[in-house]
C-alpha positions as a Markdown table, in Angstrom:
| # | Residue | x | y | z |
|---|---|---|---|---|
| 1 | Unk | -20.4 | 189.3 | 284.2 |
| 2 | Unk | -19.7 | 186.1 | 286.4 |
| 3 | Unk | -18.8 | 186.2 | 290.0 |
| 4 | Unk | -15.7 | 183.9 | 291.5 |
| 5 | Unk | -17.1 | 180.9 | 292.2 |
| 6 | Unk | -15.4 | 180.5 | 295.4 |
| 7 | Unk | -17.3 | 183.3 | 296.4 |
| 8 | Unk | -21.0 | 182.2 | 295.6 |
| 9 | Unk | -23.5 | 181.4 | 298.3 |
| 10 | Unk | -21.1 | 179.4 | 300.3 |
| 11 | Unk | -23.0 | 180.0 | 303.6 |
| 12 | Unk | -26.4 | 180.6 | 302.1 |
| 13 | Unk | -28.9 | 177.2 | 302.7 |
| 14 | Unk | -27.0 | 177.1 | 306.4 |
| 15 | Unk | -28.1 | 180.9 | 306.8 |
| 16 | Unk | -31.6 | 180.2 | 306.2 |
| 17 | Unk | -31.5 | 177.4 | 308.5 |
| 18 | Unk | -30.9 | 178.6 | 311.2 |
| 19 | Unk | -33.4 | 181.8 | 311.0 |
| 20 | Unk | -35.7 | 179.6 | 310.3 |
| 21 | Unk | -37.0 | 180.0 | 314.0 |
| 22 | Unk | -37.0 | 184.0 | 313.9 |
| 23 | Unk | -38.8 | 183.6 | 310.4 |
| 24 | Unk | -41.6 | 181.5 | 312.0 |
| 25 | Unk | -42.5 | 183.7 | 314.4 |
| 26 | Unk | -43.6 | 186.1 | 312.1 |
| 27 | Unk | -41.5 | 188.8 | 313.7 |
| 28 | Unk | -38.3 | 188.1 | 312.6 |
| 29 | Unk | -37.3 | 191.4 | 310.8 |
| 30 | Unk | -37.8 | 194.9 | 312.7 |
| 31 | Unk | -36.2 | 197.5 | 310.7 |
| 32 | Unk | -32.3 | 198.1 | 311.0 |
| 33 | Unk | -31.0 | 201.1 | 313.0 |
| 34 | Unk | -29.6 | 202.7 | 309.9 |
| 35 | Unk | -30.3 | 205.3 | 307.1 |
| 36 | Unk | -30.4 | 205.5 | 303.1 |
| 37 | Unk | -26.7 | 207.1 | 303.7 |
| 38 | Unk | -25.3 | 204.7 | 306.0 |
| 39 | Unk | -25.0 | 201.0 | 307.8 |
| 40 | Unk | -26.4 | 200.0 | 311.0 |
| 41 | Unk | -25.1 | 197.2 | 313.2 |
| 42 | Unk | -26.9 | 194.5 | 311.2 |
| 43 | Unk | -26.4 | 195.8 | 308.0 |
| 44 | Unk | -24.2 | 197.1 | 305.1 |
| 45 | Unk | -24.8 | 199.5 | 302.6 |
| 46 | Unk | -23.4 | 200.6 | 299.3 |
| 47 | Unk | -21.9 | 204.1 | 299.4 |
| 48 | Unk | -23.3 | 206.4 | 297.0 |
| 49 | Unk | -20.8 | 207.5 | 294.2 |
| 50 | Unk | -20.5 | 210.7 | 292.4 |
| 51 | Unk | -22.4 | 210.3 | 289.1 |
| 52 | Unk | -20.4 | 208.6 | 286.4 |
| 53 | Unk | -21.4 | 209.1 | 282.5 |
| 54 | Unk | -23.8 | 206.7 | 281.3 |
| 55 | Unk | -24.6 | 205.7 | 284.6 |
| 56 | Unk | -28.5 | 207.3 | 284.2 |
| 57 | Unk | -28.6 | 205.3 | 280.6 |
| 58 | Unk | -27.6 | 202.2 | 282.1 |
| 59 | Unk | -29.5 | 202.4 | 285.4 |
| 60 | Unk | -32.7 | 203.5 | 283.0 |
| 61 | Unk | -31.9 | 200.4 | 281.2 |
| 62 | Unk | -32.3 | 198.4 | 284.3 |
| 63 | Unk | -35.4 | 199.8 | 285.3 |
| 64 | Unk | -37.2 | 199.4 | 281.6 |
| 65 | Unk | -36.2 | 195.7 | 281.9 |
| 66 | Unk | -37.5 | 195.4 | 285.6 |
| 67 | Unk | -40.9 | 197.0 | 284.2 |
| 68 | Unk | -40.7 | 194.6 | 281.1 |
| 69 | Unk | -40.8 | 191.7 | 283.7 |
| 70 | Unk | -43.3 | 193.4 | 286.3 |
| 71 | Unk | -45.7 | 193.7 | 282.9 |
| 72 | Unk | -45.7 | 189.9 | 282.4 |
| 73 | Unk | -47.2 | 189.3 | 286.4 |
| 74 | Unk | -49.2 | 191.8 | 287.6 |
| 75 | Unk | -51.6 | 188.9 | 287.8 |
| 76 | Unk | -50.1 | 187.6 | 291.0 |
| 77 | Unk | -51.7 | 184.0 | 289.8 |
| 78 | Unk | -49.3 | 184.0 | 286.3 |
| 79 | Unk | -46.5 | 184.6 | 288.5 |
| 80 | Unk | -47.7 | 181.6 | 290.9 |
| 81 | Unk | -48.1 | 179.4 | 287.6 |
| 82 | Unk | -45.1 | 179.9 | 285.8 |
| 83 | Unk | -43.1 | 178.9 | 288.6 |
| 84 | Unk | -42.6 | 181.1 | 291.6 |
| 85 | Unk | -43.7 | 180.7 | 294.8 |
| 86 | Unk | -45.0 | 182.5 | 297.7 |
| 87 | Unk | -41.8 | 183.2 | 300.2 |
| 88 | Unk | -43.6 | 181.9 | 303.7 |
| 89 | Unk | -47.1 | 183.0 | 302.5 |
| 90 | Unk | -48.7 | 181.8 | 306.4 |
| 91 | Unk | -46.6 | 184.7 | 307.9 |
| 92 | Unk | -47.8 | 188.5 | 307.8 |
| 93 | Unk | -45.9 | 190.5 | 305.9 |
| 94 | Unk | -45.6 | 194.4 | 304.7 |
| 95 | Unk | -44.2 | 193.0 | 301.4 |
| 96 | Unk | -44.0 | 189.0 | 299.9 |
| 97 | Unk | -41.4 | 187.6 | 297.5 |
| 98 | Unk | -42.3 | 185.5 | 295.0 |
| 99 | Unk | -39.6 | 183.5 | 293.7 |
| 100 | Unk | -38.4 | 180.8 | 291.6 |
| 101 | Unk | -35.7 | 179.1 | 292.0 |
| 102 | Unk | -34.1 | 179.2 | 288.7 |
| 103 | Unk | -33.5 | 183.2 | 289.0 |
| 104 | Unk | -32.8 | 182.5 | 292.5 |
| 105 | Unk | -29.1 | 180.7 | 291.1 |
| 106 | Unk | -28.8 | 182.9 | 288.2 |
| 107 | Unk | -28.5 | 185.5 | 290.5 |
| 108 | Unk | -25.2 | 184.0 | 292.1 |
| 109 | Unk | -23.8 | 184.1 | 289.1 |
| 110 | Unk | -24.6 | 186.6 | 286.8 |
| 111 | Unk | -26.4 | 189.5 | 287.0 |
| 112 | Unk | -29.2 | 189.7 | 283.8 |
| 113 | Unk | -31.6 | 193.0 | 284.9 |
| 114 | Unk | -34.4 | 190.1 | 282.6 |
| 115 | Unk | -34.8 | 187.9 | 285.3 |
| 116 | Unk | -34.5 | 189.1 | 288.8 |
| 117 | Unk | -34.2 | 187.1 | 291.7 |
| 118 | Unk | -37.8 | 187.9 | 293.4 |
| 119 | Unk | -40.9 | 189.5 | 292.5 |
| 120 | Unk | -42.4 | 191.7 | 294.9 |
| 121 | Unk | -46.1 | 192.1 | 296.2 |
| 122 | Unk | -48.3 | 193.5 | 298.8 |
| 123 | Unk | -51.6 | 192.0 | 299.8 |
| 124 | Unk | -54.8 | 193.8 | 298.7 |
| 125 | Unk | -57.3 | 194.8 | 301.6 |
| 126 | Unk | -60.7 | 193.5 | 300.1 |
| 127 | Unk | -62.7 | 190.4 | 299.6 |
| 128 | Unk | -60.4 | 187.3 | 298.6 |
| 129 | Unk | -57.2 | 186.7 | 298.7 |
| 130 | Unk | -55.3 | 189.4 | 296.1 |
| 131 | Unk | -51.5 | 191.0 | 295.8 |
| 132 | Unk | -50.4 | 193.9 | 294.1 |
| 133 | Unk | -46.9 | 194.0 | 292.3 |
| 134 | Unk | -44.9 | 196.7 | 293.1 |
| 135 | Unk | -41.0 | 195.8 | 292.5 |
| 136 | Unk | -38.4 | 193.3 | 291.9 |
| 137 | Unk | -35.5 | 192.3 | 293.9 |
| 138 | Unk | -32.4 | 191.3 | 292.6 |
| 139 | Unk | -29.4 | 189.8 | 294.6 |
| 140 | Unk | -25.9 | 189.2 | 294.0 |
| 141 | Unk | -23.1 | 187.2 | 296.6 |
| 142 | Unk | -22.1 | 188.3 | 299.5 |
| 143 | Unk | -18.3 | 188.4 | 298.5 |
| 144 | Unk | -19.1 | 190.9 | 295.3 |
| 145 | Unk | -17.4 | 193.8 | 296.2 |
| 146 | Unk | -19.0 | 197.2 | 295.2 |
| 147 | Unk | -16.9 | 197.9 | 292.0 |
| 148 | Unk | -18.4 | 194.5 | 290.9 |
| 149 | Unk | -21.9 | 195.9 | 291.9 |
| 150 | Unk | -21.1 | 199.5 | 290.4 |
| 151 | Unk | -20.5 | 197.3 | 286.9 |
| 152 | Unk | -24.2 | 196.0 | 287.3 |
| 153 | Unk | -26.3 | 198.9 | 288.9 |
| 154 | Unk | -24.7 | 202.4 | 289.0 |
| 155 | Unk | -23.6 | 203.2 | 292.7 |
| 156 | Unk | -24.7 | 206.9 | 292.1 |
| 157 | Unk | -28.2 | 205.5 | 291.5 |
| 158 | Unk | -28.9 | 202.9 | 293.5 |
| 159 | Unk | -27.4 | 201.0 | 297.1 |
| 160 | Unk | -27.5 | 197.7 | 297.9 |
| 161 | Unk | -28.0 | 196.3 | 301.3 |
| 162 | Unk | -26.6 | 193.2 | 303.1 |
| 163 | Unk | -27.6 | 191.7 | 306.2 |
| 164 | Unk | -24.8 | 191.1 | 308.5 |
| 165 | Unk | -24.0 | 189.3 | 311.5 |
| 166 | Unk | -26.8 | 187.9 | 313.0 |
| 167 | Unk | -27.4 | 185.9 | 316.3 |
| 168 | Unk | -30.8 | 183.3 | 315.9 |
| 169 | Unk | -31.5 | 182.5 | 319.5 |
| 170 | Unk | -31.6 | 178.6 | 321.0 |
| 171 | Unk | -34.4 | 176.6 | 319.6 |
| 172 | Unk | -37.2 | 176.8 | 321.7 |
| 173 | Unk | -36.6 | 179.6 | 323.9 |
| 174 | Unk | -39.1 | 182.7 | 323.9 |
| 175 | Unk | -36.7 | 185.6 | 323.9 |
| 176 | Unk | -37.6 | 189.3 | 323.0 |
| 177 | Unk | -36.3 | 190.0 | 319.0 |
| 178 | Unk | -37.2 | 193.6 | 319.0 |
| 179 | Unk | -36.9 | 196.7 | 321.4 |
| 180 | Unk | -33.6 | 198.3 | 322.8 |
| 181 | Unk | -33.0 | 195.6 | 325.4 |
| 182 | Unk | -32.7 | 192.6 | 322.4 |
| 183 | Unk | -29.8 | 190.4 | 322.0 |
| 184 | Unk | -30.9 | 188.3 | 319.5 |
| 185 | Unk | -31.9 | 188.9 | 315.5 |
| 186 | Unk | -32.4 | 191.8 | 313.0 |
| 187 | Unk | -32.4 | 194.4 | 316.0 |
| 188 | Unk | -30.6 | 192.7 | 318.5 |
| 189 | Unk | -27.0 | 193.6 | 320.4 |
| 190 | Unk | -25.0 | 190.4 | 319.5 |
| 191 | Unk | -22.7 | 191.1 | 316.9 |
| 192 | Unk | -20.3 | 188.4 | 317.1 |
| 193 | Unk | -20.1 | 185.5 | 316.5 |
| 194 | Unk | -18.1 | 184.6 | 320.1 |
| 195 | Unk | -20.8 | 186.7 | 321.8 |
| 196 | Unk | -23.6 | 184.4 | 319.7 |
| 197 | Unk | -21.9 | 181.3 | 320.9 |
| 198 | Unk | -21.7 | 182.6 | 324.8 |
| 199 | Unk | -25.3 | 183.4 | 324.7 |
| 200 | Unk | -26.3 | 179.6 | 323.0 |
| 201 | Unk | -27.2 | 181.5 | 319.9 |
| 202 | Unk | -26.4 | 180.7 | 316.6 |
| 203 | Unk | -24.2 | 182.9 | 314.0 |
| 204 | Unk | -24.9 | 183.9 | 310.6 |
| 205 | Unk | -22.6 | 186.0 | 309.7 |
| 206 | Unk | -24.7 | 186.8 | 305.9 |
| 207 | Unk | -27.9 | 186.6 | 305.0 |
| 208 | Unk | -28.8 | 185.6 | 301.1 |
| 209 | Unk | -25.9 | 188.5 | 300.2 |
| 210 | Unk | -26.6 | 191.6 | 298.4 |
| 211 | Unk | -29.9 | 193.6 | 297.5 |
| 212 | Unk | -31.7 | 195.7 | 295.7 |
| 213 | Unk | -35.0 | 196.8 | 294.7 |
| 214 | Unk | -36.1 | 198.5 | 291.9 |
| 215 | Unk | -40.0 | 199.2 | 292.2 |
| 216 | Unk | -40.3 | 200.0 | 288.3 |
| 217 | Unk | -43.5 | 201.7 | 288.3 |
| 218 | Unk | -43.0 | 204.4 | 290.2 |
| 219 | Unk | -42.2 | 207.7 | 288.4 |
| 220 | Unk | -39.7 | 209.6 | 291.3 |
| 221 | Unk | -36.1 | 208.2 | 291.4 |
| 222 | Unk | -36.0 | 208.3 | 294.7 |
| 223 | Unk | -38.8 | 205.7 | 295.0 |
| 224 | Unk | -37.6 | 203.7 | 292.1 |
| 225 | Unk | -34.7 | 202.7 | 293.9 |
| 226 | Unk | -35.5 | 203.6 | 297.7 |
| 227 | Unk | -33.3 | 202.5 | 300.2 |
| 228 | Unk | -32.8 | 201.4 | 303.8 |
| 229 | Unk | -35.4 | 203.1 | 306.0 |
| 230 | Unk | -37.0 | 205.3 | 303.0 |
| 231 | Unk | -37.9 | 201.3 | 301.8 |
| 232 | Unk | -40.9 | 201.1 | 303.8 |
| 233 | Unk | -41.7 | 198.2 | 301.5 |
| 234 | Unk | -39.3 | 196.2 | 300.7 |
| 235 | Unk | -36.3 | 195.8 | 303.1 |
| 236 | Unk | -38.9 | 192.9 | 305.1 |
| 237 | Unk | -36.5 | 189.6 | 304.6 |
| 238 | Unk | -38.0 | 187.6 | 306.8 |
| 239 | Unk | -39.7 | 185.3 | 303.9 |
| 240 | Unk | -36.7 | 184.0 | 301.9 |
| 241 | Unk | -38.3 | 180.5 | 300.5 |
| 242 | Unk | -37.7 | 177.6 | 302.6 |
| 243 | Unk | -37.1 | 175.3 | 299.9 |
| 244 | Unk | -34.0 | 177.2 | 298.2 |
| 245 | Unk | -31.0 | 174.6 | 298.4 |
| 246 | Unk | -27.4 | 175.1 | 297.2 |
């Protein structure tokens, strides 16, 4: 299915822009103040529907192609080779996206469960430099609305998360991005964008649109398609690749 095109990633390259100086701090993302069943101030989240029929075929559909793809790069250096790239691989991270850009505007588009937006990994502990793949990320504009979402994964089996309305601070100014006294980024108290532009911040009201992970390997449902703060892993967007352009 095709999106509007006056609804793709209109604000998308200008969003990443201006985290750019959260994301180079390498603590750009604390965790939301929100749950698997609900939004916090920085975030949106799908509601969960009651189940429809077909919706366990189709979501089991989703997950076999997800594994199909996973299969292909468990080798971290395939993935690196056929074209993806490491989203800021400098910064410590819980989980890194590898992504090309290719799926990257597919994904604003159409939504094909064969070629997701990002491939995600964790770093092994060990000798050398090594990643484990444990999910995909697929994405979808920030104006899709959920019925459009519903058509591509099931909303009784999976949510999708957006990142909303976020303050980056002035260039160059140390500022506190995490604890219950910030303003600024994923955790802080700004909301607006008037409030952004009284504190010399700047306001992006969407970042990279809607989420969702599917972490095929796993056998539980519930970790399949985890969630908000049950995500331990992946909800981390603090490396979207610098180089994406519109």
């Amino acid at each position: 299915m095709s999106f509007p095109a006056s609804r793709r990633y209109v604000l998308l390259a200008a969003g990443f822009v201006a985290l750019l100086p959260l994301l180079q701090s390498g603590r750009a993302y604390g965790a939301p103040q929100e749950t698997a069943q609900g939004s916090g101030k920085h975030m949106e989240m799908t509601a969960l529907r009651p189940i429809q029929p077909g919706d366990q075929q189709r979501a089991a559909a989703i997950v076999a192609a997800a594994r199909k793809v996973m299969d292909q790069y468990t080798d971290y250096r395939k993935a690196l080779a056929n074209g993806y790239a490491i989203n800021l691989p400098g910064v410590k991270q819980g989980v890194y996206h590898f992504t090309r850009n290719v799926d990257f505007h597919e994904n604003t588009t159409h939504f094909n469960p064969d070629r997701p937006t990002s491939l995600l990994y964790v770093k092994v502990s060990g000798p050398g430099l090594r990643y484990k793949l444990v999910g995909v990320m697929y994405t979808a504009p920030d104006g899709a609305s959920e019925d459009e979402l519903n058509q591509h994964i099931p909303l009784s089996i999976a949510q999708w998360h957006l990142h909303t309305d976020l303050c980056v601070p002035p260039a160059g100014e140390k500022v506190d991005l995490h604890g219950p006294d910030a303003k600024f980024g994923f955790e802080g108290s700004i909301v607006t964008a008037d409030a952004c532009q009284a504190a010399g911040g700047r306001f992006v009201p969407h970042f990279f649109g809607w989420m969702v992970h599917v972490y095929a390997y796993e056998t539980d449902p519930a970790r399949i398609w985890a969630a908000g703060m049950g995500d331990e892993r992946g909800m981390q967007h603090d490396a979207m690749l610098p180089g994406m352009t519109m």
